[in-house]
C-alpha positions as CSV (number, residue, x, y, z in Angstrom):
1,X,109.9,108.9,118.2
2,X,112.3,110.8,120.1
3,X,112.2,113.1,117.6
4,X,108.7,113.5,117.7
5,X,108.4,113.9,121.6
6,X,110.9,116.4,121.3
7,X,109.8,118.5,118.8
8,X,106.1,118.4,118.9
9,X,105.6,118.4,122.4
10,X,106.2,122.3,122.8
11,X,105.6,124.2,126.2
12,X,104.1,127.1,123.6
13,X,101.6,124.3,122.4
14,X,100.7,122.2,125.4
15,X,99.1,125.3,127.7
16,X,96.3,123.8,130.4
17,X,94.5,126.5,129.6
18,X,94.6,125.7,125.1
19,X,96.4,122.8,124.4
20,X,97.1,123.2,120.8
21,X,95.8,119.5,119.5
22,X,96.3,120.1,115.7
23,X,99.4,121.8,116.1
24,X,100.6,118.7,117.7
25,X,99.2,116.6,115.4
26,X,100.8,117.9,112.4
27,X,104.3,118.1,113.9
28,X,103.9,114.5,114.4
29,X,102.8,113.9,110.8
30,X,105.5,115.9,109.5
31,X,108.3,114.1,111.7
32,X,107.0,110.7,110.7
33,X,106.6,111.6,106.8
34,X,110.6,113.1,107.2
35,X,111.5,109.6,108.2
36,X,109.2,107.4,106.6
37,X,107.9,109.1,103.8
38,X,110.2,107.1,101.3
39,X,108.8,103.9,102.9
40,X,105.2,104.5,103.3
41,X,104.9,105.3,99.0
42,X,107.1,102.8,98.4
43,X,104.3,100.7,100.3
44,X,101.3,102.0,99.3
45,X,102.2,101.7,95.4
46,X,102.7,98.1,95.6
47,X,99.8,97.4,97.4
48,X,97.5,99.4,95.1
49,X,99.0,98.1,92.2
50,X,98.6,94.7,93.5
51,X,94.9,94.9,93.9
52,X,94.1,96.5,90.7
53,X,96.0,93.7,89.3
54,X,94.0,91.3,91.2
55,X,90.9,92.8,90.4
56,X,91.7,93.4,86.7
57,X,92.3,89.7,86.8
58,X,88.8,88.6,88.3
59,X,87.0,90.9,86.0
60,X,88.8,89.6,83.0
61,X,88.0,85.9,84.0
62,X,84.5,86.6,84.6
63,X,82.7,83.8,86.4
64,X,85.2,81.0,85.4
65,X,86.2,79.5,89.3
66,X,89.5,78.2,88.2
67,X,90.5,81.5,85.9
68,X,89.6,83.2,89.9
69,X,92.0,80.7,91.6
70,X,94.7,81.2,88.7
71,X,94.0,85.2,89.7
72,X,94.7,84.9,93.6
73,X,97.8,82.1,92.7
74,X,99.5,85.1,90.8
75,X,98.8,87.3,93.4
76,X,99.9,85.5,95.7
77,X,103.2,85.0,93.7
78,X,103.7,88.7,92.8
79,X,102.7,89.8,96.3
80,X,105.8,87.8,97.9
81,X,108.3,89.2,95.4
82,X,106.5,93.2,96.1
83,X,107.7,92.1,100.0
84,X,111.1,91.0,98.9
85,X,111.4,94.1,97.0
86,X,110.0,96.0,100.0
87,X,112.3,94.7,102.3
88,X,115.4,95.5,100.0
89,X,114.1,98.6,99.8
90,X,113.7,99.0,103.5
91,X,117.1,97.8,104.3
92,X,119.1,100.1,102.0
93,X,116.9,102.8,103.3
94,X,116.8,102.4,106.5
95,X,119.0,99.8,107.9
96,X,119.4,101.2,111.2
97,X,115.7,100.6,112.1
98,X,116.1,96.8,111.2
């Protein structure tokens, strides 16, 4: 965040007169994908792979009730060791946020 406010926030951007909105924008994008990047596809893969799995799952059961509970029990299961993994991940990558 400091970084951010210190960076993006420029006197050449921030005129009264034309305030430079998108400029600002993307400097803040940028700083947060410099320090999250990492984190955020690390994230996002897991979760998509989870729900195709899921849905992969229901589709394969068809309309068989306890085939759909056996589906969300799994992902359930394999959701809770993603977050495990996910919080490894985030503490060897960045431990000083934690």
């Amino acid at each position: 965040m400091r970084d951010a406010s210190k960076n993006c926030y420029q006197d050449k951007w921030m005129s009264d007169d034309m305030p430079n909105e998108p400029q600002v924008t993307l400097c803040k994008s940028e700083t947060y994908e410099k320090y999250f990047g990492k984190w955020d596809d690390q994230l996002h893969q897991r979760r998509e792979t989870a729900e195709y799995r899921l849905k992969d799952c229901i589709r394969g059961v068809g309309s068989d009730p306890m085939g759909a509970v056996e589906c969300a029990r799994t992902f359930i299961e394999k959701t809770r060791a993603d977050n495990e993994q996910l919080r490894s991940f985030f503490q060897d990558n960045y431990s000083k946020y934690m």
